[in-house]
N, C-alpha and C positions, 0 to 999 in steps of 0.2 A: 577129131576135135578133142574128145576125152582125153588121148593120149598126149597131147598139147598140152592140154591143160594141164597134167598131174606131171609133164616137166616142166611147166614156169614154173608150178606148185613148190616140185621138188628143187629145182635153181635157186627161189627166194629164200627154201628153206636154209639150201649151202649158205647160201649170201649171209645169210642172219647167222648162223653159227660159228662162219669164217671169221667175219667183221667183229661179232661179240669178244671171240677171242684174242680178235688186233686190238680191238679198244681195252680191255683186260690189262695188255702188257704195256703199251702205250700207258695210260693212266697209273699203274702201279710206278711206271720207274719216273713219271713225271712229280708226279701227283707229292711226294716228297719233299722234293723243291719249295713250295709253297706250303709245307707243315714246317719244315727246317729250324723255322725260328721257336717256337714253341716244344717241338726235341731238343732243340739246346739247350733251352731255357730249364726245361722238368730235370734233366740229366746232369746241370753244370758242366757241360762241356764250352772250351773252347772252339774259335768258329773254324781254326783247319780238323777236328778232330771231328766235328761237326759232318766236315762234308764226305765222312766214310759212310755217312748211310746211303747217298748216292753213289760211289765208289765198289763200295761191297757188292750191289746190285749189279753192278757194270762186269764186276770181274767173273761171278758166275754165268751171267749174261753171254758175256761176249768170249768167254773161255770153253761155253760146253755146246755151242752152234754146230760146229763142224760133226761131233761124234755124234750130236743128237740126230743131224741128219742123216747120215750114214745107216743109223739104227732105225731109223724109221724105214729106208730103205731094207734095210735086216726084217724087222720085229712087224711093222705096218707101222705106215703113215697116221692113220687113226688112231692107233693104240697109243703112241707115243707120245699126240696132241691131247688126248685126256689125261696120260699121266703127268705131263707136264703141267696142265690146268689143276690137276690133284694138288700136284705139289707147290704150286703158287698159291692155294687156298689156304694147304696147310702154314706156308710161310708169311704169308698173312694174317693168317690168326695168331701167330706167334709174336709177331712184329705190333699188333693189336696188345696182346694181352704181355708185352715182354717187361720184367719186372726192375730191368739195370739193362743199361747201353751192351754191356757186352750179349745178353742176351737179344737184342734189336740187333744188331751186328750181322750175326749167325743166323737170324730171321729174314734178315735181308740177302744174302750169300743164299739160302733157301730158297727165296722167291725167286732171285736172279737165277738160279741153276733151271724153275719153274719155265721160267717165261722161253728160256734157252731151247729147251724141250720142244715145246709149243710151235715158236716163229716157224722156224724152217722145216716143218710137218708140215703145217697151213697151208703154205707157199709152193711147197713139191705138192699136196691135194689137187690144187687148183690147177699148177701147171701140166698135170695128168689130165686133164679133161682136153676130151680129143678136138673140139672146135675152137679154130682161134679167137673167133671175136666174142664166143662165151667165154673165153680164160681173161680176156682180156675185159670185158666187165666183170667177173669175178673179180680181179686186181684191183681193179678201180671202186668197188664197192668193198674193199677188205681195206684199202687207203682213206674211204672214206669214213670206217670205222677207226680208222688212225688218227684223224682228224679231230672227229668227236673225241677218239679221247684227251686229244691236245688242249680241247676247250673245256671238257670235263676237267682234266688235271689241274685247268689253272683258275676256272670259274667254282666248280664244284669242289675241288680242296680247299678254295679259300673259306670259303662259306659255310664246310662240313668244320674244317679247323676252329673256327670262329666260335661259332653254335654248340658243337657237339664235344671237340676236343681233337688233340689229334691223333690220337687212336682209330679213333672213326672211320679216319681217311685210308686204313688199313681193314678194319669191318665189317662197313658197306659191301663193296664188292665181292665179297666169298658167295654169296648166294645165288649171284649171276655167274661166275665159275662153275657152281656145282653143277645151276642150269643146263652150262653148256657141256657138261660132261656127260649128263643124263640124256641130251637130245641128240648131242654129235654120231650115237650107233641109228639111228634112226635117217637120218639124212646123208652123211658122209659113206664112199664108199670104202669097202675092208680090203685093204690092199697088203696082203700081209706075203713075206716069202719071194718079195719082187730079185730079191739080190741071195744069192748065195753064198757060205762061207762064212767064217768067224769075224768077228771084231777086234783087228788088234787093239787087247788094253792099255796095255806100255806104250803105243805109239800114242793110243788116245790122251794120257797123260801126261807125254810129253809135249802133245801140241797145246792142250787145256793151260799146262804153266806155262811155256812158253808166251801163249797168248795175255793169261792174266800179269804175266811180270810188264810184260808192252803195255797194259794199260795205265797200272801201278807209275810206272815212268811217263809215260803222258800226262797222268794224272798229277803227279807229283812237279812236271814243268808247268802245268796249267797253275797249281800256288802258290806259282813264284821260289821254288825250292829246288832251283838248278843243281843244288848240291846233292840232294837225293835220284835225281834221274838217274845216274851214271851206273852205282852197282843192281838196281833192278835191269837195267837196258843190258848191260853184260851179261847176264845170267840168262836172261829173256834169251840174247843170241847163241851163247851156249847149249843152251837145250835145242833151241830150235833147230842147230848146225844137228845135236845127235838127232834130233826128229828123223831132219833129210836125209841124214845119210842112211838111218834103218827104214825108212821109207825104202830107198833104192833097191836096198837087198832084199826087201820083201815079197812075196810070191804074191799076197793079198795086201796091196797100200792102202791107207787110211786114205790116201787120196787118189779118187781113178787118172791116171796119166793122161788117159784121154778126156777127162774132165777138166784136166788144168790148160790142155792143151785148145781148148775149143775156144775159138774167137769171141764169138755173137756173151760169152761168159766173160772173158777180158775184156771188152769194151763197156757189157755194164757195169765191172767194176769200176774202171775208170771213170765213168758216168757217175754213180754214184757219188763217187769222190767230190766228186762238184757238184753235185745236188747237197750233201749232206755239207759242205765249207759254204753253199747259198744259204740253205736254211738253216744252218746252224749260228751265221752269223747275223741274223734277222734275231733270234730269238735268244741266247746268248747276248751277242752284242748289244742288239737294240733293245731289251729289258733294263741292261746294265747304264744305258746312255738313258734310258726314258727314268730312270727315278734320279742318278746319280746326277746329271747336266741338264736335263730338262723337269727336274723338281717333282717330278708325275709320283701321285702318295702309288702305293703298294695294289689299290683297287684299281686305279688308274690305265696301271702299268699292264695287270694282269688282263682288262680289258681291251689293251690292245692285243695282248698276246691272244686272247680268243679272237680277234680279227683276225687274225692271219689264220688261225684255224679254220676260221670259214672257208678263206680263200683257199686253203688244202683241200675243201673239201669240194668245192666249187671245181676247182683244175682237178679232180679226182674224177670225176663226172664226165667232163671237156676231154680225157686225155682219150678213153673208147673210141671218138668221134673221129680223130685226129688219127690214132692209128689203123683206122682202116681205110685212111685216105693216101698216105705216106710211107714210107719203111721208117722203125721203128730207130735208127740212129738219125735220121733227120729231124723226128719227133724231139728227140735227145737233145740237136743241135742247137735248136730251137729255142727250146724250153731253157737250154742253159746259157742260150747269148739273152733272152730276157733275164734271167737270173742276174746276169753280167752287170747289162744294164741300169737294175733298178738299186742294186748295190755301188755301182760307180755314183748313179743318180747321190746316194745316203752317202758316200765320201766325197762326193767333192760339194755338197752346198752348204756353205759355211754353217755352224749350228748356233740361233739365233732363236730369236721371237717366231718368225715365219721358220723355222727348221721344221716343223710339226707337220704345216703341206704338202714340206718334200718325203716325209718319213711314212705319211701312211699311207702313200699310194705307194711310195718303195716297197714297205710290208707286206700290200696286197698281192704286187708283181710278183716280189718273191716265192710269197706261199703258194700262190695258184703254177705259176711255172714251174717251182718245184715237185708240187704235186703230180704234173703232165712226168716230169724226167722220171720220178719215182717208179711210178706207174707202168712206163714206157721198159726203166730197169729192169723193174719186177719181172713183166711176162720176156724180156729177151734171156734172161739166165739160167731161164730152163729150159729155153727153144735149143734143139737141135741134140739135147741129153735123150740118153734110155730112159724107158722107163723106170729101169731099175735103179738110176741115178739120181733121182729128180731129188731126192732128199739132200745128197752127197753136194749136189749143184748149189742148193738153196742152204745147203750149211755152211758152205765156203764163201757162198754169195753175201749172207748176211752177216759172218765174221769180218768179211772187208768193211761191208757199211757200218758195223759198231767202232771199228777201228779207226775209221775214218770221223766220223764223229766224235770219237774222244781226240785223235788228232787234231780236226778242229777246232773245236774250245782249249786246248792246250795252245796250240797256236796263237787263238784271237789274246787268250788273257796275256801271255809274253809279251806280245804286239803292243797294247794296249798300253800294258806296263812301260814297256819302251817309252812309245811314243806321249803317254803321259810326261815322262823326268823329261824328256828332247822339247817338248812343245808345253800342254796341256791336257787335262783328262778326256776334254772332246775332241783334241790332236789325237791322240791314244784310237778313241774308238773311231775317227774316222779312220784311220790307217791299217783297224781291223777289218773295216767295209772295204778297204781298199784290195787286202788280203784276198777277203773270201769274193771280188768280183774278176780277181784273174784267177784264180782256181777253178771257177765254173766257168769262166771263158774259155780258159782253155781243157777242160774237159767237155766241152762243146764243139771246138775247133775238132779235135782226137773222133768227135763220134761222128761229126761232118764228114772227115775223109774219110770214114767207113763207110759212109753214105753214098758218098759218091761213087766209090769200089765196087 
């Protein structure tokens, strides 16, 4: 019984230091969004020059996932996730105290390399725990720390920016960081030396730029600046062609062959895809549609967006349940034909007076089903990898899902635009809902016939 006890003891502690640090990253690269106006404002910036301080986050973000993993795999899982948490602290306190935009720039590019660090540590930790249905609440209580900080980003930025300023919104959270740096050797296991052999640099380099110019270029079509996509997209495929080809000739590849090769790892990327064009276009779109065509002031708006947090966090809970009932692409199927659903429901009923009935039970569907896929994602990406891989897995895993996400919102604003000058601005955003509910349909349909296989 003792020994029972001091592992829930030890489980809840994982739980708390896992989640702390999803809600960390989560909150950091949201939590901006909802300062935004007020850094424009102190800086004199214009509003496209504006939105580099979400950008810059993204590009170190979604640029150093793959190498971070790898080296956790290399260095330990553990080690990596504190230093990453170090230096999301440090870049925070930067981005707090930064004295000219270009110094906030560089601060954020710091945080974002942080959180890069961090993600896919966390993720390979977890999926190393030898039982499934404890990896799989581990997931789902690390999603549900994602959650909160969806609600925190949009509730508690508003209110820190308000109040305190928005520095703040950078401040606050270093303290719970260092927390989690100081407790993570105490609960977390040391897993150091899983993977033998060197890091190639130069490949890791090349894949970093290659990734961040893809961003750069999504980013750049989501502003309406089709003319800027073209020389970052060229260059992006440039390097990445030399990536491939010294990958091949490599004795040690940055990327294990049999990692790329492994099914249960391409289906949740696929999956994801459609998780992240579901909820992306709930929260993106439906932000954009609730102040712009349905008038909702700024508090309004942001309080639905913590609704649907809930309901992330609610389907975060529900998804453990679910996968020990089912295999885990049916879960997928599932979750992302509601996805589908609640998103056709939000483009096809006209947007009126009563538009409101139909949008926040859509919102709710959304978030809770997307939270079931996430979740579901989560623990299949690293089922069936070495131990020695788990990192390598969850770095490639969660390169796709940032990429997919910036794809997404690049997509939805084009659309948008579109279908604004074609129709109207609420023509526009339903034709983005219309977007993201074949997306997730049919990466529902792709995870069904796995299903059935």
């Amino acid at each position: 019984m003792a020994v029972r006890a001091e592992t829930r003891s030890r489980f809840y502690a994982s739980v708390t230091v896992l989640s702390a640090a999803n809600f960390l990253v989560v909150f950091d690269g949201l939590v901006v969004t909802v300062a935004l106006p007020r850094i424009q404002a102190e800086f004199a910036l214009p509003g496209v020059d504006a939105q580099w301080a979400l950008t810059a986050f993204a590009l170190a973000l979604g640029g150093t996932l793959v190498v971070a993993g790898r080296s956790g795999d290399r260095f330990g899982r553990r080690r990596l996730l504190r230093i990453g948490l170090l230096v999301l602290a440090g870049g925070s306190l930067l981005s707090g105290c930064a004295p000219v935009w270009p110094v906030l720039l560089a601060a954020r590019v710091v945080q974002g390399a942080g959180a890069g660090l961090a993600v896919p540590n966390a993720f390979a930790i977890i999926s190393a725990t030898a039982a499934a249905p404890l990896r799989n609440r581990l997931f789902a209580a690390v999603a549900c720390g994602g959650g909160i900080g969806v609600v925190g980003g949009a509730l508690a930025g508003g209110v820190i920016t308000q109040n305190l300023g928005w520095r703040w919104v950078f401040l606050l959270p270093i303290p719970f960081a260092l927390a989690v740096v100081l407790v993570a050797p105490q609960v977390l296991p040391d897993e150091r030396g899983l993977r033998r052999g060197r890091i190639d640099v130069l490949s890791g380099v090349l894949l970093t730029a290659g990734i961040a110019l893809s961003i750069v270029a999504m980013t750049e079509l989501g502003h309406g600046r089709a003319g800027g996509v073209w020389l970052p997209l060229s260059v992006a495929m440039a390097v990445l062609v030399v990536f491939v080809a010294r990958e091949r000739r490599a004795a040690e590849p940055l990327l294990d062959r049999a990692l790329v090769r492994r099914v249960s790892l391409r289906v949740a990327m696929i999956g994801m895809l459609g998780q992240e064009f579901a909820y992306q276009g709930t929260v993106f779109v439906g932000l954009l549609l609730c102040q712009q065509v349905l008038g909702f002031p700024p508090g309004a708006a942001g309080l639905v967006f913590a609704i649907e947090g809930v309901a992330v966090f609610a389907g975060s809970r529900f998804a453990p349940v679910l996968l020990r009932r089912w295999p885990w692409p049916g879960v997928v199927a599932g979750a992302q034909t509601c996805c589908a659903a609640g998103l056709f429901v939000l483009a096809l009923v006209p947007v009126g007076a009563g538009y409101v009935f139909a949008f926040l039970p859509g919102v709710v569907l959304v978030g809770a089903a997307s939270a079931v896929s996430s979740v579901s994602c989560n623990a299949a990406a690293g089922s069936g990898a070495a131990l020695s891989a788990k990192g390598g897995s969850y770095g490639l895993y969660e390169t796709s899902k940032y990429l997919s996400g910036t794809l997404a919102v690049a997509s939805f604003a084009t659309v948008a635009a579109l279908g604004a000058q074609s129709w109207s601005v609420a023509g526009g955003y339903r034709l983005a809902f219309a977007l993201a509910a074949v997306v997730a349909g049919l990466a529902g349909v792709r995870a069904g016939t796995r299903a059935r296989r």
